[in-house]
C-alpha beads as a LAMMPS data file, in Angstrom:
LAMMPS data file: protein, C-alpha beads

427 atoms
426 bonds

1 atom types
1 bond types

-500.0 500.0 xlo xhi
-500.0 500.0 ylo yhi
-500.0 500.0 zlo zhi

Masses

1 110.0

Atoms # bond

1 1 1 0.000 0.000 0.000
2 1 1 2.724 2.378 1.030
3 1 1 4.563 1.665 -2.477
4 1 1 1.170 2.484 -4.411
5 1 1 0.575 5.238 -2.656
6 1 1 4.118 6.509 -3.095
7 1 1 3.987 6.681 -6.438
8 1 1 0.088 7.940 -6.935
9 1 1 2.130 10.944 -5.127
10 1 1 4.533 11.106 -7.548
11 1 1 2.249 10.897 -10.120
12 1 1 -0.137 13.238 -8.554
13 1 1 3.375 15.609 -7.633
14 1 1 4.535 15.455 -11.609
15 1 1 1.186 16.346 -12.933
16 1 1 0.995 19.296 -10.392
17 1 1 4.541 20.110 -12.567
18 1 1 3.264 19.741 -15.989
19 1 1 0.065 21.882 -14.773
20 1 1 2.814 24.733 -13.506
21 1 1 4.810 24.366 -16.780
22 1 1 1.735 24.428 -19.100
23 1 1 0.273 27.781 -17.317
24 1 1 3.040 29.400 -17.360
25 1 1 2.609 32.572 -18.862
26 1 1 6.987 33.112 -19.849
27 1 1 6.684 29.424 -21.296
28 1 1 3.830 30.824 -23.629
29 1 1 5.549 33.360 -24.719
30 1 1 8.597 30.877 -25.261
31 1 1 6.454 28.454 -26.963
32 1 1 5.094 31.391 -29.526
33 1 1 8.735 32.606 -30.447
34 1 1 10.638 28.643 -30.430
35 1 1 14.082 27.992 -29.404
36 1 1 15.665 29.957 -32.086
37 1 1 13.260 33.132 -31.451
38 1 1 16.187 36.106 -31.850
39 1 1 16.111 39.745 -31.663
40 1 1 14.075 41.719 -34.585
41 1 1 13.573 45.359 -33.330
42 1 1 13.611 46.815 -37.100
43 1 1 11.821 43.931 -38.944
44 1 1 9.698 45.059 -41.632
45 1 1 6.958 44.365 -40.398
46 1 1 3.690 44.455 -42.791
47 1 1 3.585 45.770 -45.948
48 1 1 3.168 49.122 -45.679
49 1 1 2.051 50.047 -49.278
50 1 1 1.435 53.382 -50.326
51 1 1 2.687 54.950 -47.131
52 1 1 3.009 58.601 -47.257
53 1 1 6.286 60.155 -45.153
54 1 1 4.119 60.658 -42.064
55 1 1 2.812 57.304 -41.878
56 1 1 6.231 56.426 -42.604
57 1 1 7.318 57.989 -39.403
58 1 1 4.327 56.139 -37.731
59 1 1 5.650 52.456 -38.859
60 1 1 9.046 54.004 -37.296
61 1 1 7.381 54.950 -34.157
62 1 1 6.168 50.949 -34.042
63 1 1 9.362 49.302 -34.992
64 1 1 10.840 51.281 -31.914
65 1 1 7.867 49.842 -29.452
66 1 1 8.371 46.499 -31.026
67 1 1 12.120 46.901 -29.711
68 1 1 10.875 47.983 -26.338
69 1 1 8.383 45.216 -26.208
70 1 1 11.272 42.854 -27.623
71 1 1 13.812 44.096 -24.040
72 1 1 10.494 43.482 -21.758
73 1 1 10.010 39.656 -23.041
74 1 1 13.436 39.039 -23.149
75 1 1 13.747 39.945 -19.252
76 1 1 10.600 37.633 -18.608
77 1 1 11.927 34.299 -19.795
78 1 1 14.611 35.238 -18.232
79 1 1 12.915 35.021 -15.137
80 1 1 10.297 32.690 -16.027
81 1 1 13.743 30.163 -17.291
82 1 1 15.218 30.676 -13.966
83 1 1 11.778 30.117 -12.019
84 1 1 11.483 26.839 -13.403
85 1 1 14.248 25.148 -13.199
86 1 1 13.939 25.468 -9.161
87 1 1 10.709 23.890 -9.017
88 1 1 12.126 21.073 -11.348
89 1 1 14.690 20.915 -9.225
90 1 1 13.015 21.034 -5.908
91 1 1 10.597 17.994 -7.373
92 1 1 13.548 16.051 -8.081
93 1 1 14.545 16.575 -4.150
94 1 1 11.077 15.694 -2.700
95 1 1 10.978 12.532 -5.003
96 1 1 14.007 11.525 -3.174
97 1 1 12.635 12.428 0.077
98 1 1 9.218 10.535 -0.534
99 1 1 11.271 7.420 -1.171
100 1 1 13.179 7.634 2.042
101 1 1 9.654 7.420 3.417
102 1 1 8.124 4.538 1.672
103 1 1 10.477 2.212 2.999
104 1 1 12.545 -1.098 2.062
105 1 1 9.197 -2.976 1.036
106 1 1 8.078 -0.859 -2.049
107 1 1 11.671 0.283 -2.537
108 1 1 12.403 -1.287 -6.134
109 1 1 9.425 -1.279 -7.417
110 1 1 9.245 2.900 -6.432
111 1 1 12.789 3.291 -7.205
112 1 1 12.481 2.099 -11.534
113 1 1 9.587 4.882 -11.231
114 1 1 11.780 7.354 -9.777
115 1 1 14.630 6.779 -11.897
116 1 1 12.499 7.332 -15.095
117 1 1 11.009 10.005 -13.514
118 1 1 13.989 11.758 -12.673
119 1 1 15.289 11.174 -16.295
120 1 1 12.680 13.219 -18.083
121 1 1 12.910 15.675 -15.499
122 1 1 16.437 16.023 -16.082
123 1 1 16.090 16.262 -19.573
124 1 1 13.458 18.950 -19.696
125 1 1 15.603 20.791 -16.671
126 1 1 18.336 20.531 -18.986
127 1 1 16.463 21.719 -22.164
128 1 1 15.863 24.556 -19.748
129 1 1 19.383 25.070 -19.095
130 1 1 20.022 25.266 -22.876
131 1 1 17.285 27.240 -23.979
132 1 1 18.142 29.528 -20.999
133 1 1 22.184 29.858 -22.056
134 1 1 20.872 30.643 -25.355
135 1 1 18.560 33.314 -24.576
136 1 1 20.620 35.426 -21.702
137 1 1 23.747 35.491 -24.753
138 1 1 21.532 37.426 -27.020
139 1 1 19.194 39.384 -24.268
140 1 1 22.495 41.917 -24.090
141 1 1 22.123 42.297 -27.868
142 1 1 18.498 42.642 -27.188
143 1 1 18.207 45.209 -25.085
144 1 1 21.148 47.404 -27.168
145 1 1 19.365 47.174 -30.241
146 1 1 16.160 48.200 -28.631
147 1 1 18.174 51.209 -27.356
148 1 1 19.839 51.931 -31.092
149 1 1 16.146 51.753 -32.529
150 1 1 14.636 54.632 -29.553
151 1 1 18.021 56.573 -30.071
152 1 1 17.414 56.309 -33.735
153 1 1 13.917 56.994 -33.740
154 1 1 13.891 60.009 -31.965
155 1 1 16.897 61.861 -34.398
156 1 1 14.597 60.306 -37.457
157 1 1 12.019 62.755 -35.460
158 1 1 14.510 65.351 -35.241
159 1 1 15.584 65.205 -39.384
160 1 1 12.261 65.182 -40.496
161 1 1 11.498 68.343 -38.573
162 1 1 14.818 70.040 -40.098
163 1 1 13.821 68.887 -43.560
164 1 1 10.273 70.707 -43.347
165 1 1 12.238 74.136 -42.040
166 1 1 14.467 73.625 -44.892
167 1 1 16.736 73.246 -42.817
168 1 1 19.429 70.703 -45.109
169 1 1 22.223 70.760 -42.965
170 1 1 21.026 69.841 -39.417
171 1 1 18.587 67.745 -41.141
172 1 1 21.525 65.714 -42.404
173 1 1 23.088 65.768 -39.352
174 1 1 20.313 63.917 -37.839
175 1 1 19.588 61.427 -39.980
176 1 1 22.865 60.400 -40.493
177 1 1 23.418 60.193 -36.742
178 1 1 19.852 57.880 -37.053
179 1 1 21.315 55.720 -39.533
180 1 1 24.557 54.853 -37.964
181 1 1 22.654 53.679 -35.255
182 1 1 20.373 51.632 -37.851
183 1 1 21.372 51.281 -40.998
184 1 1 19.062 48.501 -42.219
185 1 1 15.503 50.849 -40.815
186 1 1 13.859 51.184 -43.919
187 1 1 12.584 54.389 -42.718
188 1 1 15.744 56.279 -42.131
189 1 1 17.043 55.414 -45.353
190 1 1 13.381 56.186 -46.784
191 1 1 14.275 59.909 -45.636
192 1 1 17.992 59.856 -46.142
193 1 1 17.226 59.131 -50.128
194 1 1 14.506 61.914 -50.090
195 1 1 16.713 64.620 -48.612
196 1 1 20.028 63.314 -50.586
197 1 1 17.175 64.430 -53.937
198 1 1 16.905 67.156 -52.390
199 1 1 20.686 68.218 -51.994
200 1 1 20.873 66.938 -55.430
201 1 1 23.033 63.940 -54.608
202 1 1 21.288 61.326 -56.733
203 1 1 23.566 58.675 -57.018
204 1 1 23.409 58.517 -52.953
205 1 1 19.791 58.737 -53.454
206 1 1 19.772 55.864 -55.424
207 1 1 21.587 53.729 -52.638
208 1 1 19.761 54.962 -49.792
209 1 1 16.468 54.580 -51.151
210 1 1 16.959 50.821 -52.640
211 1 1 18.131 50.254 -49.047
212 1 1 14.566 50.854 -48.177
213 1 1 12.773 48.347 -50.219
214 1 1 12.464 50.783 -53.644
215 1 1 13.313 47.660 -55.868
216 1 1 12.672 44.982 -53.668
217 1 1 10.691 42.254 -55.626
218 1 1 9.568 40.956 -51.998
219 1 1 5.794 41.776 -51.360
220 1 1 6.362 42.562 -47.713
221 1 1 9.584 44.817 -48.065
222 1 1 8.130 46.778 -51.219
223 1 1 7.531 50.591 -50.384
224 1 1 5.702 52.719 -52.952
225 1 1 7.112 56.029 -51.567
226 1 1 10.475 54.855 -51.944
227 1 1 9.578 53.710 -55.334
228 1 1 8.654 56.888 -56.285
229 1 1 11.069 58.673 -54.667
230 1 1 13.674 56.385 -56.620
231 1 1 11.950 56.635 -59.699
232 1 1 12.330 60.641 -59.922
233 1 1 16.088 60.357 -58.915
234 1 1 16.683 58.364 -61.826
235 1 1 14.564 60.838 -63.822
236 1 1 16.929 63.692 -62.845
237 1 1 20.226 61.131 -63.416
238 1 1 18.623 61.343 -67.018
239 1 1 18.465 65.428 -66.790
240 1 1 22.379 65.221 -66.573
241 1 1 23.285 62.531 -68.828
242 1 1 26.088 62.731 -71.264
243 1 1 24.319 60.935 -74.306
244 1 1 20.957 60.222 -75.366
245 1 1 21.461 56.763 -74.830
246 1 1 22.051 57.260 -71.326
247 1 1 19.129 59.816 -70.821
248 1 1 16.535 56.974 -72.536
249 1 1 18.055 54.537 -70.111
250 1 1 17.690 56.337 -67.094
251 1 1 14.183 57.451 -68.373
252 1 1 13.000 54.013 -68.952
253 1 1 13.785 53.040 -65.550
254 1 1 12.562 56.267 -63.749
255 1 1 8.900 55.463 -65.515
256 1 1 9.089 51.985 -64.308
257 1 1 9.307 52.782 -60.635
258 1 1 7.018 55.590 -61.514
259 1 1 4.209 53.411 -62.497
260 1 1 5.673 50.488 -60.140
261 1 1 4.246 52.949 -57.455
262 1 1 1.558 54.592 -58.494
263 1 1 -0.347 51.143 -59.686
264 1 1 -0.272 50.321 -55.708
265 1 1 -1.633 54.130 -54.856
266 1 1 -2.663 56.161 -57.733
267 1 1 -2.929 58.937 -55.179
268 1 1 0.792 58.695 -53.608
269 1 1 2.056 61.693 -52.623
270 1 1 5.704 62.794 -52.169
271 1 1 7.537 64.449 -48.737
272 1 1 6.413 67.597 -49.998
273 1 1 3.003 66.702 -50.491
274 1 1 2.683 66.991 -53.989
275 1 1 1.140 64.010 -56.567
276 1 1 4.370 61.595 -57.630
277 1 1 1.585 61.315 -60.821
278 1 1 2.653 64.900 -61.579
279 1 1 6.432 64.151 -61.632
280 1 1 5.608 61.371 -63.668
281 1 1 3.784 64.088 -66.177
282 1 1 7.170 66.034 -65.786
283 1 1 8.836 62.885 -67.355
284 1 1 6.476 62.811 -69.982
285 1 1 6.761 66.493 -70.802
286 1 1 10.330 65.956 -71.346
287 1 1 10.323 63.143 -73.675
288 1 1 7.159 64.986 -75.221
289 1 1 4.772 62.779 -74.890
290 1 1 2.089 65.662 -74.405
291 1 1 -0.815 63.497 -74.000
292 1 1 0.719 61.160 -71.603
293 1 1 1.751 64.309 -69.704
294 1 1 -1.791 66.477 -69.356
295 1 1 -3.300 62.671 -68.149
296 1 1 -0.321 62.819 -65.543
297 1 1 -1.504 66.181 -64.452
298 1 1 -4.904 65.601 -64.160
299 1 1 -4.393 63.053 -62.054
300 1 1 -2.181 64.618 -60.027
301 1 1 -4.827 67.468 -59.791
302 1 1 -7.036 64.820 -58.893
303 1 1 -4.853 63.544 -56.023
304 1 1 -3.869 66.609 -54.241
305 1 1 -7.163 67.288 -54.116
306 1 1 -7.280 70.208 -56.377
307 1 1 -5.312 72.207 -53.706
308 1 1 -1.556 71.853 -55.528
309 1 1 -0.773 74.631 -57.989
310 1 1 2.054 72.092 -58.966
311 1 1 -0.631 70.364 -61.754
312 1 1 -1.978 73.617 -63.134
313 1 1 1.276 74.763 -63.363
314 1 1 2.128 72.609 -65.758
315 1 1 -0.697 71.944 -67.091
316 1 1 -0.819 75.940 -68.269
317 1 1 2.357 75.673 -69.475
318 1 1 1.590 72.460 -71.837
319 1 1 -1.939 74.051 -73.173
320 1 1 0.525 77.338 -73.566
321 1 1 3.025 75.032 -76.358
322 1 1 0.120 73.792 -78.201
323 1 1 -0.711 77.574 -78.182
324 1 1 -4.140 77.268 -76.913
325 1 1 -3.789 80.575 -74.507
326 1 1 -7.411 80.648 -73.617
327 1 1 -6.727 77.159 -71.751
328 1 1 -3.314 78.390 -70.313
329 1 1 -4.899 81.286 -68.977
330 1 1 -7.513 79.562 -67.617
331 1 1 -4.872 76.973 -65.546
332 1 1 -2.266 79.788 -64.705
333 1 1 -5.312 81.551 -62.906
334 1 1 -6.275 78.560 -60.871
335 1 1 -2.491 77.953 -60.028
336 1 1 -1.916 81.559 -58.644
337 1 1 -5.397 80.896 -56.394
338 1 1 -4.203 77.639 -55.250
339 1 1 -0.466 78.517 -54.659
340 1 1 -1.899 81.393 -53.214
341 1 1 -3.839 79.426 -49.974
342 1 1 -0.884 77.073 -50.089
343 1 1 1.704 79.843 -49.382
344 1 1 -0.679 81.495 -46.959
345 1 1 0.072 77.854 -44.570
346 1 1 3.476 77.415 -45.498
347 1 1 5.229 80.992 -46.351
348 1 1 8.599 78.416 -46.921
349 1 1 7.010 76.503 -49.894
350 1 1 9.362 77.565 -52.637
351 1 1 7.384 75.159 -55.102
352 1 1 4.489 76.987 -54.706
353 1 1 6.509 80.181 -54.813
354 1 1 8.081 78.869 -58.263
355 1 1 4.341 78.560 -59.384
356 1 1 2.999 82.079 -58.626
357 1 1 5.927 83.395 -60.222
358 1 1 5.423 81.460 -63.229
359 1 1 1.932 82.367 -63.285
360 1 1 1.745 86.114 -62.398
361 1 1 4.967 86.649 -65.141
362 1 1 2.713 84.987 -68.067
363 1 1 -0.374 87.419 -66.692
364 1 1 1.903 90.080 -66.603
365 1 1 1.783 90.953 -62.911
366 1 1 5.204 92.566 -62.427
367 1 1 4.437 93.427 -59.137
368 1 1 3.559 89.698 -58.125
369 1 1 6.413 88.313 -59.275
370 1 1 8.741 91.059 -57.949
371 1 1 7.778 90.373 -54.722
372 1 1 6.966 86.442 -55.004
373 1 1 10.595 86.045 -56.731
374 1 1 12.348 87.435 -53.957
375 1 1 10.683 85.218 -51.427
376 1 1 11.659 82.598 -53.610
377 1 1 15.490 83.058 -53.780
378 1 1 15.383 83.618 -49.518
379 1 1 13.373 79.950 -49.558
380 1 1 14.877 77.889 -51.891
381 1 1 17.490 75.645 -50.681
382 1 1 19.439 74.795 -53.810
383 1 1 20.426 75.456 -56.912
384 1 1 19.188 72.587 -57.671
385 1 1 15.501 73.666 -57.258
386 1 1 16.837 76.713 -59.070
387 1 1 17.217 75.215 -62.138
388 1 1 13.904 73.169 -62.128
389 1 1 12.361 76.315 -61.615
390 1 1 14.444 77.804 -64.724
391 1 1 13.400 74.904 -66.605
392 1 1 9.038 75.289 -66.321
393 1 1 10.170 78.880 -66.893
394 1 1 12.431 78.801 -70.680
395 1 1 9.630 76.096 -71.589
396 1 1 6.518 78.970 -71.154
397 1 1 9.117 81.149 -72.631
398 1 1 9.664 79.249 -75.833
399 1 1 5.781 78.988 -76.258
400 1 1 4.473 82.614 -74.997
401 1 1 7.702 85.043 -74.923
402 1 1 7.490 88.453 -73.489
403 1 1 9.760 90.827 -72.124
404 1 1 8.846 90.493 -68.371
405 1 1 9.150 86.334 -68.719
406 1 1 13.029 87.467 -69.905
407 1 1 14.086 89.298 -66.723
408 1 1 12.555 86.851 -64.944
409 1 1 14.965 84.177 -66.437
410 1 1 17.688 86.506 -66.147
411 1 1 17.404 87.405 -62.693
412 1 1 16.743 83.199 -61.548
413 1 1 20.230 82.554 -64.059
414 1 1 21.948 85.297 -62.019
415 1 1 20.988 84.125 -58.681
416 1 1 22.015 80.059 -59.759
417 1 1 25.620 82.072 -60.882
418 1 1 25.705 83.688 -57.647
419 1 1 25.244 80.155 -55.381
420 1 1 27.431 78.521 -57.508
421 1 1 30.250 80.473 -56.751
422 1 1 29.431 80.786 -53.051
423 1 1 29.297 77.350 -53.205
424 1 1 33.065 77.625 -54.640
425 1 1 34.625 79.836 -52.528
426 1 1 33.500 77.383 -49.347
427 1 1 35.236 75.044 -50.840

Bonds

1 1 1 2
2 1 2 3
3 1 3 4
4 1 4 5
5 1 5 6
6 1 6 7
7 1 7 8
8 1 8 9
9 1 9 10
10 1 10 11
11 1 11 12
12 1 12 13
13 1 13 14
14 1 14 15
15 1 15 16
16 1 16 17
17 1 17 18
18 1 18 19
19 1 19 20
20 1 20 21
21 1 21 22
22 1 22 23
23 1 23 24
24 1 24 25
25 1 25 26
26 1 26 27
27 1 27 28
28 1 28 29
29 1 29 30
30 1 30 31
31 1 31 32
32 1 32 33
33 1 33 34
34 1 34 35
35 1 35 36
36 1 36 37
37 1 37 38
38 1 38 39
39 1 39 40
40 1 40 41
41 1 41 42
42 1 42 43
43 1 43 44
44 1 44 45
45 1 45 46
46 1 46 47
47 1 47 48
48 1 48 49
49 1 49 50
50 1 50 51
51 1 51 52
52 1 52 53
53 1 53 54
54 1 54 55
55 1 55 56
56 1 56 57
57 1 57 58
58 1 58 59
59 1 59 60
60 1 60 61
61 1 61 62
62 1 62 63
63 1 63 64
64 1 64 65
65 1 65 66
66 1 66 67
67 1 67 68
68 1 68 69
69 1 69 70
70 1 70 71
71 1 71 72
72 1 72 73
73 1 73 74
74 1 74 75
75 1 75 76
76 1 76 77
77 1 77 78
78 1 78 79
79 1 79 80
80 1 80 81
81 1 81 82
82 1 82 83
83 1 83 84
84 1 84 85
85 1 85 86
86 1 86 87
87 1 87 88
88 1 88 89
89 1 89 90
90 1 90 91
91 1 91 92
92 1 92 93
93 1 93 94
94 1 94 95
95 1 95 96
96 1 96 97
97 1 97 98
98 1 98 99
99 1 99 100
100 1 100 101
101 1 101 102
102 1 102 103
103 1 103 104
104 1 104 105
105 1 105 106
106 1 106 107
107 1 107 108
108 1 108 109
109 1 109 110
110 1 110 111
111 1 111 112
112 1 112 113
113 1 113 114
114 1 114 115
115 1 115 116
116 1 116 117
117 1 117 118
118 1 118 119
119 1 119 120
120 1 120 121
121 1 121 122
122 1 122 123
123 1 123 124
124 1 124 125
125 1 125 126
126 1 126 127
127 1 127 128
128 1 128 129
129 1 129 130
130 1 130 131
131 1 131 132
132 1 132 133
133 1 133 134
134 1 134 135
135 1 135 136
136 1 136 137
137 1 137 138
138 1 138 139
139 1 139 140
140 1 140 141
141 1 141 142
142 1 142 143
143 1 143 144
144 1 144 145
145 1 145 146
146 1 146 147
147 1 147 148
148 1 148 149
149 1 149 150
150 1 150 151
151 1 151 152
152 1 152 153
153 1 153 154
154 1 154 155
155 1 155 156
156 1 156 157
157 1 157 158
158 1 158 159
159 1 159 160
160 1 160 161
161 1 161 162
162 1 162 163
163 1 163 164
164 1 164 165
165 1 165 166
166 1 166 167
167 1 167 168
168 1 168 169
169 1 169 170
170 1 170 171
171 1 171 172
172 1 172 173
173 1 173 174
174 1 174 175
175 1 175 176
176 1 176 177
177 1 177 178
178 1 178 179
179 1 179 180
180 1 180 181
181 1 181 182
182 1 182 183
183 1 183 184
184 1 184 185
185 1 185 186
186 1 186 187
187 1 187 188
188 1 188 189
189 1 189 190
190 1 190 191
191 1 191 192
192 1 192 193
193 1 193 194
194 1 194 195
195 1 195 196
196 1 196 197
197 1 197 198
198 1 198 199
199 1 199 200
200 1 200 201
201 1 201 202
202 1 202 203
203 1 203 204
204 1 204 205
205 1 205 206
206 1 206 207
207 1 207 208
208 1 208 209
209 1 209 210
210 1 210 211
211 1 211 212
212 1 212 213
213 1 213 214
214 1 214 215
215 1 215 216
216 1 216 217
217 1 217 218
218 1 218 219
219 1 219 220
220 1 220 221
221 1 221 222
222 1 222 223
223 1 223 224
224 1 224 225
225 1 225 226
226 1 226 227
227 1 227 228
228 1 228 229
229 1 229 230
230 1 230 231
231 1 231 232
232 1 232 233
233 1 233 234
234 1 234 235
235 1 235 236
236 1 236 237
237 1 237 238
238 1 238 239
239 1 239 240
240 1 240 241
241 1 241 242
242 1 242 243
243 1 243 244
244 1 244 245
245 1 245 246
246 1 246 247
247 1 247 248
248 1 248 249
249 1 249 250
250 1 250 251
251 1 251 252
252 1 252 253
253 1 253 254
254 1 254 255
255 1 255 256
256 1 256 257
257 1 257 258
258 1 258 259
259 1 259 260
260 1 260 261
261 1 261 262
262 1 262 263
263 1 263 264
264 1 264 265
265 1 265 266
266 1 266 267
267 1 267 268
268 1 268 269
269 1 269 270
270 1 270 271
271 1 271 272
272 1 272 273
273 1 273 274
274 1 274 275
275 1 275 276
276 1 276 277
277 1 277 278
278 1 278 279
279 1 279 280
280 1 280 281
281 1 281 282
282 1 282 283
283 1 283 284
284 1 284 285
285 1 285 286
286 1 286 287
287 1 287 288
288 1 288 289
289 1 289 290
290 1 290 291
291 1 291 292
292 1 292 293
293 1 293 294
294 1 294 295
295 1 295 296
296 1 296 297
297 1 297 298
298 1 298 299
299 1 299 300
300 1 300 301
301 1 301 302
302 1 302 303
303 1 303 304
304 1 304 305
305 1 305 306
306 1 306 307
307 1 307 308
308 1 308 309
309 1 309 310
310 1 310 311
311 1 311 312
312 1 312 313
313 1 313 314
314 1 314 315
315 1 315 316
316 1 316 317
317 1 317 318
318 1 318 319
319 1 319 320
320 1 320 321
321 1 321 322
322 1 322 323
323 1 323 324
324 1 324 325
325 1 325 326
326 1 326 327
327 1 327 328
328 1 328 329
329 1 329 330
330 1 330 331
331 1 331 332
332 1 332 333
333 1 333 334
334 1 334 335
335 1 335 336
336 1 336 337
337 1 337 338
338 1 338 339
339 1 339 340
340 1 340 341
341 1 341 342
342 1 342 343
343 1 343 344
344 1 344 345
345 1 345 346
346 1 346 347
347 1 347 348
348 1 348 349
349 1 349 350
350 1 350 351
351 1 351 352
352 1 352 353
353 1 353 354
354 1 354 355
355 1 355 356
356 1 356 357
357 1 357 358
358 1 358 359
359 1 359 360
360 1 360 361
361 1 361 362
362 1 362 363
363 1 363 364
364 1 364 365
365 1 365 366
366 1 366 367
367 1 367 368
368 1 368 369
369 1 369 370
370 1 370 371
371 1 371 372
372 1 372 373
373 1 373 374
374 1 374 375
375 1 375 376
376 1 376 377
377 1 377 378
378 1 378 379
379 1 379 380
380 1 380 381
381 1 381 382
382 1 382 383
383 1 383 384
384 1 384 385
385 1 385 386
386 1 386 387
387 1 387 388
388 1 388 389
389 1 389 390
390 1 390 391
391 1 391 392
392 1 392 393
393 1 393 394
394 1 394 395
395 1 395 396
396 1 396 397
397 1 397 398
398 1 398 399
399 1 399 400
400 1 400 401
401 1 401 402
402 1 402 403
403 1 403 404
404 1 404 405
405 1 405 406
406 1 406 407
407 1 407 408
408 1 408 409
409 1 409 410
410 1 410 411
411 1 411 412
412 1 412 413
413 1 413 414
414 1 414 415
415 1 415 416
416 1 416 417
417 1 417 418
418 1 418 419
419 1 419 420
420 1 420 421
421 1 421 422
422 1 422 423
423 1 423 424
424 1 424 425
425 1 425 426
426 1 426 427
């Protein structure tokens, strides 16, 4: 009797065991990530198609609380791992004490039970063991990436905010502060391409932004704004190449990502909140595909919600080179009305500020664009933007010359000149 009750106690003792294992909340949570669960604070995550740069900086904001999160559970099997193993091993002890107190009698018959007791215990404590080793070598690398990921998060933050002051340099400083703490955030070198466009570094453009998923072929690491935003730096590489050869190459790619992009979100927008359908019409303009270009446009009118003077812009411009000037006139109006509530919001918009310039010089507002091309040269932070602007402009000029449109290109040419050898004498 004392030998079968002996080991219903064990029996009764191990299931209590098995109960405690199976409840345990840490052992879930071990379960859920398996024994070769490691450390992903800036996984992917979801597709995020057709993110615009603030929801980018949302998915950021997650990755970072994923990190977080990642620290917390690693500390709780931790202590879960070590919890455990001492009620294995007390078990183990009170199995040895219970057969101290069954006596000689039911000795072997308890002590084959014990013995293959003890042997799975010891081989789960020692799974245990294992799993534990393996988990407190990479909770250090844990917890520092989840500390690179808030660090990096919060200077992200930081260059965003310099980017929409205009302010290049301490925007640069920032984000490349954010990527050397995470180079592989898709996020960081999301931004890093955009402001490297706007510097008018593309071939670092190029690199940062395929870093983010631009020409990823994977579903879940495919990013439409970093499409886009590839797609027009490969544009402009074809604005500066040597031979036409080159130009059609880099063109022919640029509309692929172009379309790549806008087929997942017709109505993508870019950092600056303009359509990526309207640089797309841009492209078309310059290999002169006119129709392709004014369906561009109107989508990108379409998209922005009829608030962008970007689209009308252009779209002016275009109906001014087939020299219908009714239909310019008619666009150029609505772009100085729209850039007009757009500058009203944000006085630093120099693409808007291009626009009313453009517009009020073909109305022949000299006033306007006096005072709109002034603001204009204090706001714009490159040359680079310069010469896009000086681009639109020689195009109206070629279709609906006058005399004001010519000191208007004369006086953006001089200011380009004037950067240029600033830009020289800094070294």
């Amino acid at each position: 009797m004392r030998c079968k009750s002996g080991l219903a106690f064990v029996v009764a003792l191990g299931l209590l065991a098995l109960v405690m294992l199976a409840a345990s909340p840490g052992l879930n949570a071990v379960r859920a990530q398996g024994p070769d669960a490691g450390p992903t604070p800036t996984a992917p995550g979801p597709n995020p198609d057709g993110m615009a740069p603030e929801t980018i900086l949302d998915y950021a904001q997650r990755t970072a609380e994923d990190a977080s999160k990642a620290v917390e559970s690693a500390n709780t099997i931790l202590g879960v791992i070590e919890g455990l193993g001492t009620l294995l091993t007390i078990i183990l002890a009170l199995i040895g004490v219970l057969g101290a107190l069954i006596g000689i009698g039911g000795m072997r018959d308890f002590s084959q039970a014990r013995r293959r007791y003890e042997d799975e215990m010891n081989k789960a404590l020692e799974s245990l063991k294992t799993f534990e080793a393996r988990v407190e070598a990479n909770a250090e690398e844990i917890r520092a990436r989840g500390d690179r990921s808030i660090e990096a998060l919060t200077l992200l933050q930081l260059g965003k905010q310099q980017m929409d002051a205009r302010n290049l340099g301490a925007a640069m400083d920032a984000l490349k502060q954010a990527w050397t703490k995470d180079p592989q955030n898709r996020a960081i070198n999301y931004f890093m391409g955009e402001l490297c466009i706007q510097i008018g570094d593309y071939d670092a453009a190029i690199r940062y932004l395929t870093d983010a998923g631009a020409n990823s072929t994977d579903e879940n690491m495919r990013l439409p704004a970093a499409q886009a935003a590839l797609a027009y730096a490969y544009r402009k590489k074809g604005d500066q190449a040597q031979t036409r050869a080159e130009q059609q190459d880099y063109y022919y790619k640029a509309e692929g990502y172009f379309r790549e992009a806008l087929r997942y979100n017709p109505g993508l927008l870019d950092i600056d909140g303009e359509s990526w359908s309207g640089a797309l019409g841009g492209l078309y303009q310059k290999q002169g595909r006119i129709a392709d270009a004014i369906a561009a446009y109107e989508q990108a009118i379409e998209a922005t919600g009829r608030k962008s003077s970007y689209p009308f812009n252009n779209l002016a411009i275009l109906h001014a080179q087939q020299r219908n000037m009714t239909r310019a006139r008619e666009y150029f109006q609505r772009a100085v009305e729209a850039a007009a509530r757009n500058l009203d919001d944000k006085p630093h918009d120099y693409w808007a500020r291009f626009d009313m310039v453009t517009a009020q010089a073909f109305l022949g507002n000299a006033d306007e664009v006096r005072k709109h091309l002034q603001l204009a040269f204090s706001t714009a932070p490159s040359a680079d933007r310069l010469n896009v602007f000086l681009g639109g402009l020689n195009r109206l000029k070629d279709a609906a010359p006058s005399e004001l449109l010519d000191r208007v290109i004369a006086a953006v040419q001089a200011e380009i000149e004037r950067r240029k050898a600033e830009l020289d004498r800094s070294g």
